[in-house]
C-alpha positions as semicolon CSV with decimal commas, in nm:
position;residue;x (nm);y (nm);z (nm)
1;X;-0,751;15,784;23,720
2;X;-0,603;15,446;23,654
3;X;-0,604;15,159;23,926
4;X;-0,301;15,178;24,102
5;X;-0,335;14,818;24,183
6;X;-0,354;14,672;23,811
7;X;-0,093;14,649;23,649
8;X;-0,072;14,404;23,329
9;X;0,211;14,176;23,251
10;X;0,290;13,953;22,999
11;X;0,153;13,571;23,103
12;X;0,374;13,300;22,935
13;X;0,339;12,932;22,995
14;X;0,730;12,893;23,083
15;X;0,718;12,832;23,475
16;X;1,050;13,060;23,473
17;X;0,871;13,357;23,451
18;X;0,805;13,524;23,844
19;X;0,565;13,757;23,992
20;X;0,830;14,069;24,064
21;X;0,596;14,235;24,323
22;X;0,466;13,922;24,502
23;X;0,520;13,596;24,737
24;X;0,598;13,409;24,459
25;X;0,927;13,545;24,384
26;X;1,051;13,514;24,766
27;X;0,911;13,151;24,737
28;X;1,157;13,068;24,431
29;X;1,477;13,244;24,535
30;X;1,506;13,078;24,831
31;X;1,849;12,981;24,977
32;X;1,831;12,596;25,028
33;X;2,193;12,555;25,085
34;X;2,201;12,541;25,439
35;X;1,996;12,198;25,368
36;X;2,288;12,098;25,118
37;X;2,490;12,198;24,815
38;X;2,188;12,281;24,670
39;X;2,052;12,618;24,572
40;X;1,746;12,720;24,455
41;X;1,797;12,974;24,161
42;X;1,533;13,177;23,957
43;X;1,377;12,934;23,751
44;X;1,447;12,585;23,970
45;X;1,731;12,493;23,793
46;X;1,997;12,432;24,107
47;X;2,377;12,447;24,057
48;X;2,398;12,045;23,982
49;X;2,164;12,042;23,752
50;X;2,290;12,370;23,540
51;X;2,683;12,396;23,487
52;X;2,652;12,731;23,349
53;X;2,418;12,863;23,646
54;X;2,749;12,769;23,870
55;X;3,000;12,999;23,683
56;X;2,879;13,230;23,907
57;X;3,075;13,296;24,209
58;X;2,991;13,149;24,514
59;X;3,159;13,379;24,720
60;X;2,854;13,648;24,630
61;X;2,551;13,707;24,775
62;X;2,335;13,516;24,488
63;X;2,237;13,289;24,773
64;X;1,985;13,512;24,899
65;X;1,861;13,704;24,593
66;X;1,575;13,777;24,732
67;X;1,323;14,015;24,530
68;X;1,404;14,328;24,421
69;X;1,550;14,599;24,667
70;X;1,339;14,869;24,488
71;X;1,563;15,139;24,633
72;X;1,763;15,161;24,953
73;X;2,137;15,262;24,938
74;X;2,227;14,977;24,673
75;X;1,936;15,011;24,444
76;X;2,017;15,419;24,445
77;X;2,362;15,375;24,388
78;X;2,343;15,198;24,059
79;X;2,138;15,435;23,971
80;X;2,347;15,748;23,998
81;X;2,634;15,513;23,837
82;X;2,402;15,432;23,574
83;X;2,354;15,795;23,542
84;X;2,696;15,852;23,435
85;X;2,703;15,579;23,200
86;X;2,421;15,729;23,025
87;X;2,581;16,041;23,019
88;X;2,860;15,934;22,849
89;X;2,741;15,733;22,624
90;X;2,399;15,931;22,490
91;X;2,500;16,250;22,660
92;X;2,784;16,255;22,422
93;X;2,600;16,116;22,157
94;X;2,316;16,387;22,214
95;X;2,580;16,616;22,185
96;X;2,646;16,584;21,822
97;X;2,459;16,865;21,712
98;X;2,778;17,090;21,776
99;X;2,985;16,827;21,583
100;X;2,715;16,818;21,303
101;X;2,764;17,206;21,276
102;X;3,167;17,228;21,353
103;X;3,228;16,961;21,093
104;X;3,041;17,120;20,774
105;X;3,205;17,399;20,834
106;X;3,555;17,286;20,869
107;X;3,566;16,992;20,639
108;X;3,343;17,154;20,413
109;X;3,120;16,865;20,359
110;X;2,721;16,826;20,309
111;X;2,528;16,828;20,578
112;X;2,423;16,455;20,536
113;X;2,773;16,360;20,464
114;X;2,840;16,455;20,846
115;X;2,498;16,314;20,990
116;X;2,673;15,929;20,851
117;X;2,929;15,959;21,143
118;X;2,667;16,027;21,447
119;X;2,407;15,776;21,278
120;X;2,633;15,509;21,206
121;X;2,734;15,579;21,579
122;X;2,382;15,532;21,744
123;X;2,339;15,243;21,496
124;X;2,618;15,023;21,634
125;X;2,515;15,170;21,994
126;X;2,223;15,022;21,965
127;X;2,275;14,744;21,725
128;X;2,527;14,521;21,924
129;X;2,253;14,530;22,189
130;X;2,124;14,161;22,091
131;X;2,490;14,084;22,124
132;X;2,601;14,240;22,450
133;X;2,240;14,194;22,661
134;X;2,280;13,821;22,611
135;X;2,637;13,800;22,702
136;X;2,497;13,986;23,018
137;X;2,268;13,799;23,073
138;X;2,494;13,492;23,064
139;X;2,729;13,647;23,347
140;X;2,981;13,857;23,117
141;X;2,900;14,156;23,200
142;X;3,214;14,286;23,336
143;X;3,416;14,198;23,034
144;X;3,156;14,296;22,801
145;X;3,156;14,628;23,031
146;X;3,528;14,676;23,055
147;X;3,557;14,643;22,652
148;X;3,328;14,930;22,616
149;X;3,497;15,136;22,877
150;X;3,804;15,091;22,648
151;X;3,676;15,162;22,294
152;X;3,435;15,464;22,399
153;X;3,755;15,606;22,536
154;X;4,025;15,484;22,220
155;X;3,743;15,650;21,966
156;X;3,783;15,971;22,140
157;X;4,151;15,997;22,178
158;X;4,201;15,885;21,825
159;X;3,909;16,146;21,712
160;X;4,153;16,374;21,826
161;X;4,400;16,306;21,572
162;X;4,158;16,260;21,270
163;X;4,210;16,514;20,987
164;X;3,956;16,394;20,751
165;X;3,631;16,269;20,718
166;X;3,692;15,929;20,718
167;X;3,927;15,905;20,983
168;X;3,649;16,102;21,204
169;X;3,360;15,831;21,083
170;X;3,609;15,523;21,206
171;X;3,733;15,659;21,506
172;X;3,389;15,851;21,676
173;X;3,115;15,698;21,476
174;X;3,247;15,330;21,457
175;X;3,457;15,307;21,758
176;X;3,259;15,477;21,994
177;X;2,981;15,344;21,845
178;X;3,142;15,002;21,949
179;X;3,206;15,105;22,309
180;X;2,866;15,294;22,350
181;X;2,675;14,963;22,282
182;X;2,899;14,814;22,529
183;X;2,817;15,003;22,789
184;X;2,474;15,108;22,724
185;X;2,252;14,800;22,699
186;X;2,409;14,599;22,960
187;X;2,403;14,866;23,211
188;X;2,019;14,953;23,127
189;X;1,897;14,563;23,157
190;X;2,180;14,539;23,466
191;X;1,969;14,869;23,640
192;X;1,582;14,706;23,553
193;X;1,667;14,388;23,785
194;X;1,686;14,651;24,083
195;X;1,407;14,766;24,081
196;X;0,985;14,658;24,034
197;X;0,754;14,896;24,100
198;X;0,997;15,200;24,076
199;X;1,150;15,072;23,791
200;X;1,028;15,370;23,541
201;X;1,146;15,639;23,764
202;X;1,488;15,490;23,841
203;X;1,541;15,405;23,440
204;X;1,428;15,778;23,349
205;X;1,647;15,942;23,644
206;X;1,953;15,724;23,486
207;X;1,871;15,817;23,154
208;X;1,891;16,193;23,230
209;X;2,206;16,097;23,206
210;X;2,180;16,209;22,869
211;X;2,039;16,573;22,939
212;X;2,347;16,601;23,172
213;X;2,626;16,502;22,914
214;X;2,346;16,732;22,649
215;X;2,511;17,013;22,852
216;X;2,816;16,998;22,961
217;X;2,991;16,855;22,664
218;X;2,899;17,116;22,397
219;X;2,927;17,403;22,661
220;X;3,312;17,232;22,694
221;X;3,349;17,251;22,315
222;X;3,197;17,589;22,302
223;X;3,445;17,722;22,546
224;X;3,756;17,516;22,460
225;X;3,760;17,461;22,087
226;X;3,862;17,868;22,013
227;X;4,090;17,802;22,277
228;X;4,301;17,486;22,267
229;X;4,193;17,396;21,949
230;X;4,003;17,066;21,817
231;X;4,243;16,812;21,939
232;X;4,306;16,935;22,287
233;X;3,895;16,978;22,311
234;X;3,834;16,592;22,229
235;X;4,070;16,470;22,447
236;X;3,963;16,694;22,760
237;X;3,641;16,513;22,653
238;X;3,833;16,178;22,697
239;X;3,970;16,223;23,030
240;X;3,602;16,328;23,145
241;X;3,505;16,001;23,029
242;X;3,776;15,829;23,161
243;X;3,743;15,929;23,506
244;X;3,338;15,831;23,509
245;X;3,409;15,539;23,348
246;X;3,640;15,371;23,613
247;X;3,434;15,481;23,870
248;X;3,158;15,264;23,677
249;X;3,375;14,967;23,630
250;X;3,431;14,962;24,011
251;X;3,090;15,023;24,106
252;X;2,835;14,842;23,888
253;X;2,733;14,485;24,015
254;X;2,514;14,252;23,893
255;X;2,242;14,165;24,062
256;X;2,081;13,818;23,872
257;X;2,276;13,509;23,868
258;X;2,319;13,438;23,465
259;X;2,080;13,194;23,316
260;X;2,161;12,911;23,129
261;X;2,303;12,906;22,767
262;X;2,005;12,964;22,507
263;X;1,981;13,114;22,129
264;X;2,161;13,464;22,093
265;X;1,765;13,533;22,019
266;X;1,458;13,438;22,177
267;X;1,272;13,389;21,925
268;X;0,957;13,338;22,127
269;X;0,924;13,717;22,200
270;X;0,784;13,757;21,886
271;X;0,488;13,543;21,894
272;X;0,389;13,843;22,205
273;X;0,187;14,086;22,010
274;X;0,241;14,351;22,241
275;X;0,650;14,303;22,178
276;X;0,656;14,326;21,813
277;X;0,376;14,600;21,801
278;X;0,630;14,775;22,051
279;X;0,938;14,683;21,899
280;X;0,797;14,818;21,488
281;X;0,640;15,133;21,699
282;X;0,985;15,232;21,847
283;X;1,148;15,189;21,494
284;X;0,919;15,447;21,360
285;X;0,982;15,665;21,671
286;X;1,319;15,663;21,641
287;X;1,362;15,691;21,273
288;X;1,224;16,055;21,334
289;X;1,312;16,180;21,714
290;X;1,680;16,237;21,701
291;X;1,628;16,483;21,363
292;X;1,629;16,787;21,587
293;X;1,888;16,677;21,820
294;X;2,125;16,646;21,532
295;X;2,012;16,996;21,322
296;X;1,874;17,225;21,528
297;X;2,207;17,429;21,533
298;X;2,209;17,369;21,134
299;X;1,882;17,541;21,117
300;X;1,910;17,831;21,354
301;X;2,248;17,917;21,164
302;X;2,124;17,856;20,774
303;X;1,754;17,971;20,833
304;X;1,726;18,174;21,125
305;X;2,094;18,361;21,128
306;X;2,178;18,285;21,484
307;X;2,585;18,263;21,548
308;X;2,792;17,947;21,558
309;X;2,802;18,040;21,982
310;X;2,412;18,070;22,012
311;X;2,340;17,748;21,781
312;X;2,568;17,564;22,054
313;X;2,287;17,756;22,317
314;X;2,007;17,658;22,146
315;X;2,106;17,276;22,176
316;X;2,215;17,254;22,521
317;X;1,880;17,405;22,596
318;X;1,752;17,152;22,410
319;X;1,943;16,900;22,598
320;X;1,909;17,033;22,927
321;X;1,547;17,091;22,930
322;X;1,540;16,716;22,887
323;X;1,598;16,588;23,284
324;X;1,228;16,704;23,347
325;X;1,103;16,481;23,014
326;X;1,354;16,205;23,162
327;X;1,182;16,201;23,521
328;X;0,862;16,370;23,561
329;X;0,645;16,122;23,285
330;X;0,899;15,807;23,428
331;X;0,758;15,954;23,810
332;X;0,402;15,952;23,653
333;X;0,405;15,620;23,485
334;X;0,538;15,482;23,815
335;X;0,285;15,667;24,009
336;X;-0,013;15,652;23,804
337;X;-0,026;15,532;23,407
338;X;0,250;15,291;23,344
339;X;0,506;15,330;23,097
340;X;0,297;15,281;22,754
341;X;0,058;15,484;22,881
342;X;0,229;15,748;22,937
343;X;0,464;15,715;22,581
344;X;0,162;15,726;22,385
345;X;0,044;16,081;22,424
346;X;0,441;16,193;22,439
347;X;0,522;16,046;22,112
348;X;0,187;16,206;21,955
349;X;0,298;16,570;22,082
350;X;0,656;16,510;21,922
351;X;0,447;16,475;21,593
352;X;0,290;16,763;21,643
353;X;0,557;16,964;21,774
354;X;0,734;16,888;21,449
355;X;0,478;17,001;21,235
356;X;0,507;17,313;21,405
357;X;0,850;17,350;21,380
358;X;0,787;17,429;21,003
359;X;0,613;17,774;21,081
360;X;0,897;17,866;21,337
361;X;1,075;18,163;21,170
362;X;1,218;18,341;21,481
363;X;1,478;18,315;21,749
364;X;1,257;18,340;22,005
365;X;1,008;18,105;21,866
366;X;1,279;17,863;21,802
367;X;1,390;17,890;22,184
368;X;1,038;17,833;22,295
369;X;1,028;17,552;22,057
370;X;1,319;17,371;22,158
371;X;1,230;17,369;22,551
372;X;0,904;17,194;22,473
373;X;1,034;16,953;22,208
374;X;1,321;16,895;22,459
375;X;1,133;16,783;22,722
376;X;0,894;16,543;22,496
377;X;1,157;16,394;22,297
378;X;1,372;16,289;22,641
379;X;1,047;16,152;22,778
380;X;1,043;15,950;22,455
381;X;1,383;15,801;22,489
382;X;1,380;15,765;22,884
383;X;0,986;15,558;22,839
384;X;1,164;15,376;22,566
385;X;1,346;15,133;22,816
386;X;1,120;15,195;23,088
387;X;0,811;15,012;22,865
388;X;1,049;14,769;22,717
389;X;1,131;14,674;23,084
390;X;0,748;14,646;23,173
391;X;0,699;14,421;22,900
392;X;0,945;14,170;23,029
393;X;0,801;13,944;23,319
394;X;1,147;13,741;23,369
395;X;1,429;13,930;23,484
396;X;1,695;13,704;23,331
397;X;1,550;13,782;23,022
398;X;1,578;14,163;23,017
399;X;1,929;14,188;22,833
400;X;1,815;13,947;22,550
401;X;1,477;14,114;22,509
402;X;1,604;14,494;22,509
403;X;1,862;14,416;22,308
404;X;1,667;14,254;22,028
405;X;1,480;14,551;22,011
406;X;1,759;14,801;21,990
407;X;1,933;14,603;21,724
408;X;1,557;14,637;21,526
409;X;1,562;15,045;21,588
410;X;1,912;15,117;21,561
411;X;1,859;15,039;21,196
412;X;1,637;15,371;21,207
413;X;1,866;15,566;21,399
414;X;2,140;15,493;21,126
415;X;1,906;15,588;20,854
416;X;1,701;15,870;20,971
417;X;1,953;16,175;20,996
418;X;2,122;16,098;20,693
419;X;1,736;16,090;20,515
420;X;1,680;16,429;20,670
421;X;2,030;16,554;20,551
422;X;1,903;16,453;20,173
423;X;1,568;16,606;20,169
424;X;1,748;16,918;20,304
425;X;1,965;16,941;20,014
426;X;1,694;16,834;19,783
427;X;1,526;17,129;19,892
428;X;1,781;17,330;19,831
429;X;1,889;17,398;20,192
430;X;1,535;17,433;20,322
431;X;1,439;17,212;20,590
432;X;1,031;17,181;20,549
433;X;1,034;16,765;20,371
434;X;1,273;16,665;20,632
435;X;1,068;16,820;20,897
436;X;0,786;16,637;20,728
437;X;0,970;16,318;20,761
438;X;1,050;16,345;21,123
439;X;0,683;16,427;21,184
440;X;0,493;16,187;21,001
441;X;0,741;15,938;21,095
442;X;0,694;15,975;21,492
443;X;0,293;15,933;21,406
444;X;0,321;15,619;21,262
445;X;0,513;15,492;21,568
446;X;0,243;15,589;21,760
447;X;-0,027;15,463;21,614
448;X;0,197;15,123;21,682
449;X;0,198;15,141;22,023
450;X;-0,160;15,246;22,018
451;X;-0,189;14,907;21,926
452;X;0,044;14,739;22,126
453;X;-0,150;14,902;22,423
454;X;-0,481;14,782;22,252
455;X;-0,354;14,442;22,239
456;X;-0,191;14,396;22,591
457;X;-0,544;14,527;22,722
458;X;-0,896;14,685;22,581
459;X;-0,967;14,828;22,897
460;X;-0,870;15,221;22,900
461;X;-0,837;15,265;23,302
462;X;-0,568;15,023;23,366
463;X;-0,229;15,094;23,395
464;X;0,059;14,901;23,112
């Protein structure tokens, strides 16, 4: 078993960078300012000597930051807010599937004509992540925040009134798309400064978010579309959001005082080895996971013959299968491995599980199937931030370095599904190249982060 006691973190020479589980960190946040108007923030730099340090309020309790809470009522309840974030934001987006399926039909366009409005979606979800993480971490996060809140909600409403295709790509996949990316970096890096050595498990319980929103929005449109129609389905989808969102907005509080004004990217990060290994890994990951989230109700309609009702089945089993993935190997790589660890074998079984998928000509085999690609393709996304996190040593800098890495993958998420949706209809409806392509796509990413691990440590028994 691994040493529970080792756990390897990137060294820089920058003095800023603190020791999250030790003395060290108590030693630097320090209040001096019973001693005068001086106070000791997380890299030395007191309020006189940095004028954008001292935008923050005074009035809050930066005074006595103090490490991490790790848990206790404060650290929990971000958490569960964090949770619904997640939900609404990849839950929904996890949910496209049913749109994917709803839309060909009724628009009567080609499958990876549709797949353009959830990719270009995730794209901008995760692309403005370089944008938003460093406006969080220079103190914005409540505007930043509130924006999102706003958008997420306007793209849905206004979804509701689109009649063609490219009133449906502007209002879900670009203006949600702008809102998601709001809300979903800034929250993540917001959650990591919580929390040290639970950190993976209280990133993957928030990200089962997802699996949450995976079910209960395509079990609403399941049971209201034949009833209230399109319009009346999307916005009972709005108001769902609406109400979690202003329960978020009043809430979520940052924890870190914001750091002083530097480059929208640190360019440093990728002199790491480890970080760029990492960050060209996830691309590859990503440019193949979500192909089964987006067609698996595609397939078991065109190949298999299951009913438009079942297909929408068949993906919220998919979805919902995904809280274990999102919390059990997050629990473990707490526990035992450590976040890398514990990606590397998940992203390998994706690879293989896709490969499989090409000799899976039943519904039964396709239900069995989608439970134990569910659960490996959430633990994918939920290690994601989790190892992302771990490989940032300076709290500050978590919304700048996890959002310079989504803005490098969300390229793949925009490409992948509509790559799949060509190599389907160059294959004249079959879906055995794009399966392929998701397969051989996830194996390259791991053989990244193979190296990544290699180069953070040689040593096999140590937990990263």
């Amino acid at each position: 078993m691994f040493d529970k006691d080792v756990e390897i973190q990137s060294i820089h020479s920058d003095s800023s960078h603190t020791d999250v589980d030790g003395t060290e960190e108590k030693r630097k946040h320090l209040s001096l300012t019973e001693k005068g108007d001086i106070e000791a923030y997380p890299d030395g730099i007191n309020a006189q000597q940095n004028g954008a340090v001292t935008r923050t309020s005074t009035k809050s309790s930066w005074k006595a930051l103090g490490p991490p809470p790790d848990g206790g009522l404060i650290g929990w309840t971000q958490v569960a807010l964090g949770h619904l974030v997640i939900m609404n934001t990849w839950g929904f987006i996890n949910s496209f599937g049913v749109f994917q399926t709803y839309y060909v039909t009724a628009l009567n366009r080609p499958p990876s004509d549709i797949s353009w409005v959830g990719s270009i979606q995730v794209f901008l979800l995760f692309f403005i992540g370089t944008f938003t993480g460093r406006l969080t971490d220079a103190g914005y996060f409540r505007p930043v925040f509130l924006v999102g809140s706003f958008l997420g909600i306007l793209g849905l409403f206004m979804t509701s009134l689109s009649t063609s295709y490219w009133q449906l790509f502007l209002a879900q996949g670009v203006c949600c798309g702008l809102g998601n990316g709001c809300l979903f970096c800034p929250s993540l890096s917001l959650l990591s400064t919580y929390f040290s050595k639970k950190r993976s498990l209280a990133l993957g319980i928030a990200a089962s978010g997802s699996a949450t929103g995976g079910m209960i929005f395509p079990a609403m449109v399941q049971q209201l579309l034949p009833r209230i129609g399109f319009a009346w389905t999307m916005r009972s989808l709005g108001f769902i959001q609406l109400d979690c969102l202003i329960i978020c907005n009043l809430g979520i509080r940052p924890r870190i005082p914001p750091r002083r004004t530097r480059a929208l990217v640190h360019w440093k990060s990728f002199k790491e080895t480890p970080y760029v290994l990492f960050a060209i890994g996830m691309f590859f990951n990503f440019w193949g996971v979500y192909f089964a989230f987006y067609y698996i109700g595609s397939f078991a309609r065109s190949i298999i013959g299951l009913p438009y009702a079942e297909s929408i089945n068949l993906l919220i089993t998919l979805n919902g299968v995904g809280v274990l993935g999102r919390v059990v190997p997050n629990y473990l790589a707490d526990r035992y491995f450590g976040p890398m660890n514990s990606n590397i074998p998940v992203i390998l079984l994706s690879s293989l599980l896709c490969f499989c998928w090409i000799a899976v000509e039943s519904r039964g085999g396709l239900y069995a199937w989608a439970v134990v690609y569910g659960i490996v393709g959430a633990a994918i996304q939920s290690l994601f931030p989790a190892t992302l996190s771990s490989l940032t040593t300076d709290l500050r800098m978590a919304g700048t370095r996890m959002g310079m890495v989504f803005s490098i993958v969300s390229f793949a998420v925009l490409t992948g599904p509509p790559i799949a949706g060509q190599l389907i209809q160059r294959k004249g409806g079959e879906y055995t190249y794009a399966q392929i392509f998701a397969a051989v796509d996830l194996l390259v990413g791991c053989c990244f982060l193979v190296g990544a691990r290699y180069s953070k440590s040689p040593k096999i028994r140590v937990k990263i």
